[in-house]
N, C-alpha and C positions, 0 to 999 in steps of 0.2 A: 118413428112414432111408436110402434110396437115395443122399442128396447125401452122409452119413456113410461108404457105403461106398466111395465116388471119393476123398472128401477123406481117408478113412482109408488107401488105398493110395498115396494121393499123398503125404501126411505121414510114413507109414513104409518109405519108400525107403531104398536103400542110403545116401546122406550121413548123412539126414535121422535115421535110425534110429541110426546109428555116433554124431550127435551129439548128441540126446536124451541116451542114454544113459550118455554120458562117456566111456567107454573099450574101448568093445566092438571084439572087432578079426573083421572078416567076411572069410571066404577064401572065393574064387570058384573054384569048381569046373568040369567039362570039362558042354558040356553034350550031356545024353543023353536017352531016351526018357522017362524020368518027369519032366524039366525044360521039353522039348517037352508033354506033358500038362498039367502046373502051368501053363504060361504061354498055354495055350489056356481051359482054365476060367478063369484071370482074366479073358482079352480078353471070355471069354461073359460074365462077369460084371458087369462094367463095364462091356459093350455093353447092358444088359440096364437099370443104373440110368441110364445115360444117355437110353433111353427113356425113360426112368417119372419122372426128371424133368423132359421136356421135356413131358414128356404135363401133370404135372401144374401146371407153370408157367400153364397158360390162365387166367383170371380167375376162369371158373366154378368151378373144379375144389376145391382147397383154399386154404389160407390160407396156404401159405408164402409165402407175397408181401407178407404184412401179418404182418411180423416186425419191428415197434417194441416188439414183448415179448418178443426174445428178442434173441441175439448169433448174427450169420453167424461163427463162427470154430470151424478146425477146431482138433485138439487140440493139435497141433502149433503153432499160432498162438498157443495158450492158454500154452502150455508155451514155449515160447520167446520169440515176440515179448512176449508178455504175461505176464511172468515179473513181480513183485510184488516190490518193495525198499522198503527205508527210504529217505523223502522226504528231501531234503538242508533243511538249515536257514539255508539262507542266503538268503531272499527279502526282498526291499524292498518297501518302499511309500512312494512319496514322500522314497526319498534313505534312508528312516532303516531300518535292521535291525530286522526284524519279528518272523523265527522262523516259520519255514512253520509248525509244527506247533502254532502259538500260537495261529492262528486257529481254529480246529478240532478234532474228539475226537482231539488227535492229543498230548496233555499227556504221553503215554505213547509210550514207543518204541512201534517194532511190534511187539514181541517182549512187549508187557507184554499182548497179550488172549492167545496164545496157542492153541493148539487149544482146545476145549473138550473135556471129558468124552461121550463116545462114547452116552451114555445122555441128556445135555441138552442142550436146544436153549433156543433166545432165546424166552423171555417174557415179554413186555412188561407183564404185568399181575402177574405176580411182582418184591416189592420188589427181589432181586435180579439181576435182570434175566433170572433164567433158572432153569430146572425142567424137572423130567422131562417126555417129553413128553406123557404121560396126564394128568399136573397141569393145563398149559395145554388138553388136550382139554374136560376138566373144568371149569375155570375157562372157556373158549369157549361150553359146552353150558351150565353150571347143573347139569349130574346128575350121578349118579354115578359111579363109574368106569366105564372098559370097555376093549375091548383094545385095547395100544399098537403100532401101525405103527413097523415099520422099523427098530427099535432094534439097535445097532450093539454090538458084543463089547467086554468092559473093555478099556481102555487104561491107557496108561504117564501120563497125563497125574498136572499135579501142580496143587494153587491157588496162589494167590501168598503166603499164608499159610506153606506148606511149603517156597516155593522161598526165603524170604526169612527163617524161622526165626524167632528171640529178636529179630531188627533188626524184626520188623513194624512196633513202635510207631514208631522212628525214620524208619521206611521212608514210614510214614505220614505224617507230619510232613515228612521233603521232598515227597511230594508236594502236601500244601495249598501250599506255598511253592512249587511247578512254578506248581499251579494259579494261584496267586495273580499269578506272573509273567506265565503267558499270558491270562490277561484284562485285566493291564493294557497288553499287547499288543494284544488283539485292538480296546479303547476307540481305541488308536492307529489302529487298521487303518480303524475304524468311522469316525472322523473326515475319514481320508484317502477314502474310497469313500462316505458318505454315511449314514448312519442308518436312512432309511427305508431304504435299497435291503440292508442287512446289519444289521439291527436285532437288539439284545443279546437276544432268546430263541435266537437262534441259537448263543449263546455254551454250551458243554458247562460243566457244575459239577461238583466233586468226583468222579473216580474211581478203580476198585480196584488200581491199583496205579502205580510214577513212570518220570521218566526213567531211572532206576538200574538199572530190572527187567532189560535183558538182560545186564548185568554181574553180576546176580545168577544169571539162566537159567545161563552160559556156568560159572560159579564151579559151579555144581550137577554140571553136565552134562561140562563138557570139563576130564576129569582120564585123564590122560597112559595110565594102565592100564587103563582103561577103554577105547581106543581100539581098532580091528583093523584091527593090520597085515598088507600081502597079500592085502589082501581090498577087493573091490567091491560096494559094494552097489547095489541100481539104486531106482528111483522117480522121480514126476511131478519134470519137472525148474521150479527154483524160477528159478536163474540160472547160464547155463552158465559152468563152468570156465574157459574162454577170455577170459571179461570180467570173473572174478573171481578174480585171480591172486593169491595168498597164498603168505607167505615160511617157514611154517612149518602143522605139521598141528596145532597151536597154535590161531594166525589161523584157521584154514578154521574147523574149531567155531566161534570165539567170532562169526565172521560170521556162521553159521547162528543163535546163539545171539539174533542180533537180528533176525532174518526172522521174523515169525509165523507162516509155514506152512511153512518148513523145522524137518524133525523127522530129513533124514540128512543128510551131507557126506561125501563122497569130492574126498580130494587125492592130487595127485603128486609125488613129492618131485624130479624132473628137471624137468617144465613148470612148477610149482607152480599148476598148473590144483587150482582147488576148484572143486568142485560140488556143489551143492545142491538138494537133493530134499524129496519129503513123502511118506511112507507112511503109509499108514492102520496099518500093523501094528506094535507097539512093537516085535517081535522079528522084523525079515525076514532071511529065506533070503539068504545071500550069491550075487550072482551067479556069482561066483567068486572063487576062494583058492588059496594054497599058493605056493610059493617065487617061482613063476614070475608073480605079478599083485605088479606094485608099485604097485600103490594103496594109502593106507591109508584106512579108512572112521571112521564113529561115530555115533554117535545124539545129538540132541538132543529132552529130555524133553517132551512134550505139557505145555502150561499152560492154563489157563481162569480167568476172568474175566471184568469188565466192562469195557470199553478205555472206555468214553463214556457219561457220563449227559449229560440235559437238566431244564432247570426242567417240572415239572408243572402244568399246569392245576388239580390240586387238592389239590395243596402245599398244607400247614396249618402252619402255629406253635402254641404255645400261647395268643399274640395275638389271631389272627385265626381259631381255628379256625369260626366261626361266618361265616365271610365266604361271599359269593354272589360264584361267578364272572361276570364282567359278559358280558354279548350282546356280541359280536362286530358290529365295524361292518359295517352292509350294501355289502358290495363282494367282489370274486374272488381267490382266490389260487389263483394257478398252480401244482399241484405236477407235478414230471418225478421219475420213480423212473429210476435207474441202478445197473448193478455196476461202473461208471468204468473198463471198458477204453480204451482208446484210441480205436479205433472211434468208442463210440456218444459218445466225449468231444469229436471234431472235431463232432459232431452238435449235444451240447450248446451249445458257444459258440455256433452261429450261431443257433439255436432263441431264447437267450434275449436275443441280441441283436436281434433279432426283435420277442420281448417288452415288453424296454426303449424300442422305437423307439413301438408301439404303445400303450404305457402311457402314454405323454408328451403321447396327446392330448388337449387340453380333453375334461374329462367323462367318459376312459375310468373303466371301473366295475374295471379290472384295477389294483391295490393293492399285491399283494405275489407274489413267487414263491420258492418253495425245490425245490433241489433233494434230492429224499432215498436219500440215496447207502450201497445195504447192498453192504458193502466193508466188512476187518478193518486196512483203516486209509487212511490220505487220499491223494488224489492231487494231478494237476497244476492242476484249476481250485478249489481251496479258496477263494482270495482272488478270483478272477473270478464265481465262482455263488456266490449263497449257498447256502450247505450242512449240511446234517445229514447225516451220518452214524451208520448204525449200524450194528451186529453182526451179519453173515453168518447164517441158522442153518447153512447149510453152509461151513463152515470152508475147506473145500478149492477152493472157487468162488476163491478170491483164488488160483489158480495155476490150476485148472482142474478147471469139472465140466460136466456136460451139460446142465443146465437152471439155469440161475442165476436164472431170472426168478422160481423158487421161494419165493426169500427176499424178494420184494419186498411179500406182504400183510403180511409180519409187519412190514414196515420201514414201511409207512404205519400198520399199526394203533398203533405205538410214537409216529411222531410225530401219531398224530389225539390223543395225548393231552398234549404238550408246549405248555408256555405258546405256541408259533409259530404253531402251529395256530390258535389264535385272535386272528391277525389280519384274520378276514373272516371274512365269513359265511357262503362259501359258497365250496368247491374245485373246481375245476378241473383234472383231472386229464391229463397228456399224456406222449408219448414224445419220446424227444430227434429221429427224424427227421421233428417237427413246423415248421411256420413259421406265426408271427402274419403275417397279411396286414391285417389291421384289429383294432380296437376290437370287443370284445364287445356284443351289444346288451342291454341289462337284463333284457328280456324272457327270457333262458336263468335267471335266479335264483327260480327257482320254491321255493314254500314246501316247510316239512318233510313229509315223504312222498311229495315228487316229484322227479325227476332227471331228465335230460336225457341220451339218449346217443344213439350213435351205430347203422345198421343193419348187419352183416354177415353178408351172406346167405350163408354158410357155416359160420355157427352155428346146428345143427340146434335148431327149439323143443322137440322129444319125442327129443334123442339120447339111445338108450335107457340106455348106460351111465351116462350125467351123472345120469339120473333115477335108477337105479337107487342112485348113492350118496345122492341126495338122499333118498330111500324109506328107506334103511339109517339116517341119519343121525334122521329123524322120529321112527324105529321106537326109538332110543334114547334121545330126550328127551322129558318129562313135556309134558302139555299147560299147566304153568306156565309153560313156555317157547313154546313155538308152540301156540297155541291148538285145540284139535277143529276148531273152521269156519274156520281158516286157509286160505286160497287153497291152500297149497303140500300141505296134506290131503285136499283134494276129488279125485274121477276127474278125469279130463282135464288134468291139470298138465300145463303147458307153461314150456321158460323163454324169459327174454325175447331177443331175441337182439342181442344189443350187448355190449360187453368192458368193460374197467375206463377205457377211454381210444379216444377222448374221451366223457369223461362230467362233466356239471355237477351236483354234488348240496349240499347244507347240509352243512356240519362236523358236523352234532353227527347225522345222517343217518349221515357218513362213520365216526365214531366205533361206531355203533351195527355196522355194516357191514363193516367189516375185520377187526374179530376173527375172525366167519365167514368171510369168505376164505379168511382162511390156516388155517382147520380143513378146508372144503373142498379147498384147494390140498394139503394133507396127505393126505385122502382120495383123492386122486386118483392118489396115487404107489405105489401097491398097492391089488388086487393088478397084476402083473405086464401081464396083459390089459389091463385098464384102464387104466394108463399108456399102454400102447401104444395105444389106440382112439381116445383122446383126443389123442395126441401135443401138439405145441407149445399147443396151443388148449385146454388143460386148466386152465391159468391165468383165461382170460378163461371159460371156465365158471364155474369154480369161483366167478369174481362174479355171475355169473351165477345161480347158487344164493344166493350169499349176501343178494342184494338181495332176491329172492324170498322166501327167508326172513325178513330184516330187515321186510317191509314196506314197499321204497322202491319205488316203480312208477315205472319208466323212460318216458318220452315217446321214441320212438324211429321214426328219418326216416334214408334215404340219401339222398345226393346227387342231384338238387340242393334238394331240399325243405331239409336240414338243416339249422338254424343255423349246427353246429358247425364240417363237417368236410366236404372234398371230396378227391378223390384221382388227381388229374390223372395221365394221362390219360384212365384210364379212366373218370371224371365231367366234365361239363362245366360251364361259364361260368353257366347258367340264359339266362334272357331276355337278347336283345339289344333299345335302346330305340331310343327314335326318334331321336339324340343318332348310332348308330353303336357307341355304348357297351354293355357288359355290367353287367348286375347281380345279381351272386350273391351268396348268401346266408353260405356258408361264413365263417369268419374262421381257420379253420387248415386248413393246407394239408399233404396226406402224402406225404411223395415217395419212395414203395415201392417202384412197379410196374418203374423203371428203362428208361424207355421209347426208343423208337428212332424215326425217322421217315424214311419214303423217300421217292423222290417215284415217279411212274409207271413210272418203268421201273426200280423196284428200285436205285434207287439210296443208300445210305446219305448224309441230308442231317446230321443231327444224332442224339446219343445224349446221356444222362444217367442213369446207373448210379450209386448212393449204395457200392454190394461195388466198384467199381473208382475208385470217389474218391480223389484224392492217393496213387496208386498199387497202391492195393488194402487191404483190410478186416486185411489180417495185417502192417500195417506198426506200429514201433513208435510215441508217442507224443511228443510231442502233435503233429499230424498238421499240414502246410505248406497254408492254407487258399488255393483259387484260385480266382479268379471264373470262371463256365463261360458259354462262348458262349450267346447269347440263340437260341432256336427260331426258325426261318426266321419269314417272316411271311406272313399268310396271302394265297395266291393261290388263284383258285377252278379255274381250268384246270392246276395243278401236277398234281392229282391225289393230294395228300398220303397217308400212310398210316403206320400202325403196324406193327410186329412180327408175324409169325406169329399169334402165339398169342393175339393180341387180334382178337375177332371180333362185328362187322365191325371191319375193317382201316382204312377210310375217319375218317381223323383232321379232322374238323369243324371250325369257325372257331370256335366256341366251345371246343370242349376244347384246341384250338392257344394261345387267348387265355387260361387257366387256365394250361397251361403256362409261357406268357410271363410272366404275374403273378406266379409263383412263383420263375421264376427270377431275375428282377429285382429282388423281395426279399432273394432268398438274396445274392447278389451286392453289395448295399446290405448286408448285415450281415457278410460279406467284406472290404470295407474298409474296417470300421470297426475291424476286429480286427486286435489286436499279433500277429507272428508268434511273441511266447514271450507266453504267459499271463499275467496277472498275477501279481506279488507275486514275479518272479523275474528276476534281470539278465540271465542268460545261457540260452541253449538248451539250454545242457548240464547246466543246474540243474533245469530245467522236465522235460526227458527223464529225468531221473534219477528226479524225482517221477513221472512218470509209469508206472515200470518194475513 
């Protein structure tokens, strides 16, 4: 919260604020004794979080530094650099015309999932892909009802039923024929990339609505008398007016009419600047009106749907309903969750390049990897990661909300159930600022009821709030569900202390497990206190509860004990041999902490900061990838050392050699990588998808 109030004063600055907003016009006034007073409580203020975040940067302190589950980005980053458009369709693969949005839930404009209804969120275990959200609490627990969190005031939203009237059937009908074209795209794409490495469960099947829907939104929505002229309306911005210049208040609608999370536009009819916003409110307060504002404004109607299905694991025919799905081969699949900003996307590519390098050794037990991307529609690595995609439950995360990591259990619990999922027998779970350093060893594939994670000692075992929802949560479900002499019943409950990543556990474990998540993860967002106690680290609770509950008992080691996971600097190398050489156990590597190194007399030797990578964390996409200078090497009279805030400060020959391994990978998977992404000729194509 402290870094929110720096980054919130910095983002709504005099430019910054006038250009957010479209049209605002700020007159500076003389300054006097209440302007002197105002700009002294800021200076205290901002003096105040700049302690308290320097305080709490130490290692010991909290876990904002182990933020591979969340996004560094203030709102202003979210809202502008990270503003969310319609992917262009012009990617190749192999010379021949693909259709970016062919490989992926992308068969639909963007404009075809549309907001959802203000009352439902994404459930995965309803056929429709979505229900109120006490339905899915119910369906999570087994019991009965009880009361629903959070629930949001009706809206203007409309289905695709309503938007598209008497045409449905027809409507229908082009989209099997969409569908039909993009998977004989995507077979093309499969060929061109490889089978295993993008294999056909990743391919989306039938859904609720085509490419036609924003031409339909636009027909509903932007009718000429309907419009208000003179008038401004403000909200989160989608994509500023300056780079989306439209020749009539015509165009402006119908552009908004195909962004899924614009629901306003405001044009100019002298710049022809359109801008595009999202309001949560179907009917806002105009910023201002009257003869004197030439802007004319209007609304674009909330829609909801399903933008992407997948084949299920327990899909039936009338043929086969009697069929047993088969055991999954014994071996790992990689899954990385993301909300595909730019950022954690320059993360991506090198992570799974990583991946790809390490899977290719004789014997690796590493199979398959997906990326599971909850985002309301596709970005710039579709044809480079494999990817699934799904449904946001927060709608407004695709232009900008404060915890996006929210929507990520529901996006695994969706895919632990899709034919992909079982490509192996056992997941492996990670964030995109991971790096493969080695081959897994078998020994992490432990059987059903056991999993493998990681330790972070700043996940309290007894933090009283986490328990206290866990307590809440017991107290409402039948012992048909959690047993009387369930561990998570008895006094002394503790939870375990390790997060969703890295963690190795069985699929059909994962499956049991992730529903509970994201019911905890929901508990955790009210009340008001308890969001706040818990802050970013409420997510990795909430697995935390849920494996507990589940019955999956974590095997859990830091560094350098771990199999899994090491975290250089701050972790070391392990044993050096008699060779000269280190042998550490790790096979992925975190590069969080953004470390620094001096030598004895304070000198800055080297640095590596992932927030100031290829210019900084708020640039837009797809970010210009550059290999970083290798960490000095180790001298024992240098005096080496770390950063303030790491204590002791004396940087070791071993944690120096962690560093060096890391970077050396990272760097090796830097040039292997195209400067535009796959499945796009030009930068300008790739940027656009990325917007």
């Amino acid at each position: 919260s402290e870094l929110v109030v720096v980054t919130s004063a910095r983002a709504w600055g005099d430019g910054e604020f006038r250009r957010a907003m479209g049209a605002a016009r700020l007159r500076r006034g003389g300054v006097g004794k209440a302007h002197l007073v105002a700009c002294v409580g800021v200076v205290c203020l901002v003096s105040l979080a700049v302690f308290q975040a320097l305080r709490d940067t130490h290692p010991d302190a909290v876990a904002v530094r182990h933020d591979g589950s969340f996004d560094f980005l203030s709102r202003t980053a979210h809202e502008r650099g990270y503003a969310r458009s319609e992917p262009t369709a012009l990617s190749r693969i192999g010379g021949r015309v693909a259709g970016f949005k062919a490989r992926v839930g992308g068969s639909l404009d963007v404009a075809t999932a549309g907001g959802r209804d203000a009352d439902l969120v994404v459930n995965p275990f309803h056929p429709s892909g979505y229900s109120d959200a006490r339905s899915l609490e119910n369906t999570i627990a087994g019991v009965g009802a009880h009361q629903t969190r959070g629930k949001g005031e009706a809206s203007s939203d409309v289905d695709n039923d309503e938007v598209f009237g008497t045409n449905a059937a027809s409507v229908k009908e082009d989209t099997e024929n969409v569908v039909n074209r993009r998977d004989e795209t995507l077979l093309e794409a499969a060929d061109e990339l490889g089978s295993e490495e993008f294999p056909k469960s990743l391919r989306p099947i039938g859904t609720g609505g085509s490419d036609d829907f924003s031409d339909a939104r636009a027909l509903k929505s932007c009718v000429s008398s309907t419009y208000k002229p003179h008038t401004e309306l403000w909200g989160a911005v989608v994509s500023g007016g300056d780079e989306n210049i439209m020749a009539s208040a015509d165009l402006c609608c119908q552009s908004c009419a195909r962004k899924r999370a614009c629901t306003v536009w405001v044009w100019h009819p002298s710049s022809n600047e359109c801008w595009l916003k999202s309001d949560d409110d179907p009917n806002p307060e105009p910023h201002s009106s009257g003869d004197g504002v030439a802007w004319t404004s209007g609304l674009v109607a909330k829609v909801h749907g399903k933008t992407v299905a997948y084949a299920q694991i327990d899909d039936r025919s009338a043929d086969d309903s009697k069929r047993v799905v088969e055991e999954p081969p014994v071996c790992l699949h990689t899954v990385l969750t993301s909300s595909g900003n730019a950022y954690m996307n320059w993360q991506t590519r090198i992570m799974y390049q990583t991946y790809k390098k390490h899977a290719s050794e004789p014997g690796s037990i590493l199979k398959a990897f997906t990326r599971i991307l909850h985002r309301g529609r596709d970005d710039e690595l579709m044809l480079e990661v494999p990817t699934m995609r799904f449904d946001p439950n927060q709608v407004k995360c695709d232009v900008w909300c404060d915890y996006p990591v929210a929507d990520r259990s529901l996006a695994v619990a969706q895919w632990s159930r899709t034919a992909n999922s079982q490509q192996c027998s056992h997941v492996m779970m990670v964030e995109t600022d991971y790096i493969y350093v080695k081959s897994p060893p078998p020994a992490i594939l432990l059987p059903k009821g056991r999993a493998m994670g990681f330790e972070y000692q700043y996940i309290g075992l007894k933090e009283p709030n986490m328990l206290r929802v866990v307590r809440e949560y017991l107290g409402e479900v039948g012992f048909d569900a959690v047993p009387k002499d369930h561990p998570a019943r008895q006094n002394g409950l503790s939870l375990p202390r390790t997060g969703n990543a890295p963690s190795c556990l069985t699929v059909e474990d994962l499956r049991k497990a992730a529903p509970l998540w994201a019911t905890f993860v929901e508990r955790t967002e009210t009340p008001e206190a308890t969001r706040k106690a818990l802050g970013w680290l409420r997510d990795m609770y909430a697995y935390d509860a849920a494996v507990l509950i589940a019955g999956i008992e974590h095997e859990i080691k830091g560094a350098p004990g771990s199999l899994l996971m090491a975290q250089p600097p701050a972790d070391d190398a392990g044993v050096k041999t008699s060779d000269g050489t280190f042998h550490f156990n790790a096979f992925l590597l975190h590069y969080t902490w953004g470390p620094e190194i001096y030598d004895q007399n304070e000198k800055k030797l080297w640095v590596f900061d992932k927030r100031a990578y290829g210019g900084g964390q708020y640039k837009k996409g797809p970010y210009e990838l550059v290999k970083l200078d290798l960490p000095p090497e180790w001298a024992p009279d240098a005096g080496l050392q770390l950063q303030t805030f790491f204590n002791p400060r004396a940087l070791t020959e071993s944690k120096l050699e962690l560093l060096r391994v890391m970077i050396t990978e990272f760097n090796e998977a830097v040039e292997k990588l195209p400067r535009v992404p796959v499945g796009f000729d030009t930068l300008q194509e790739a940027e656009k998808a990325a917007e």
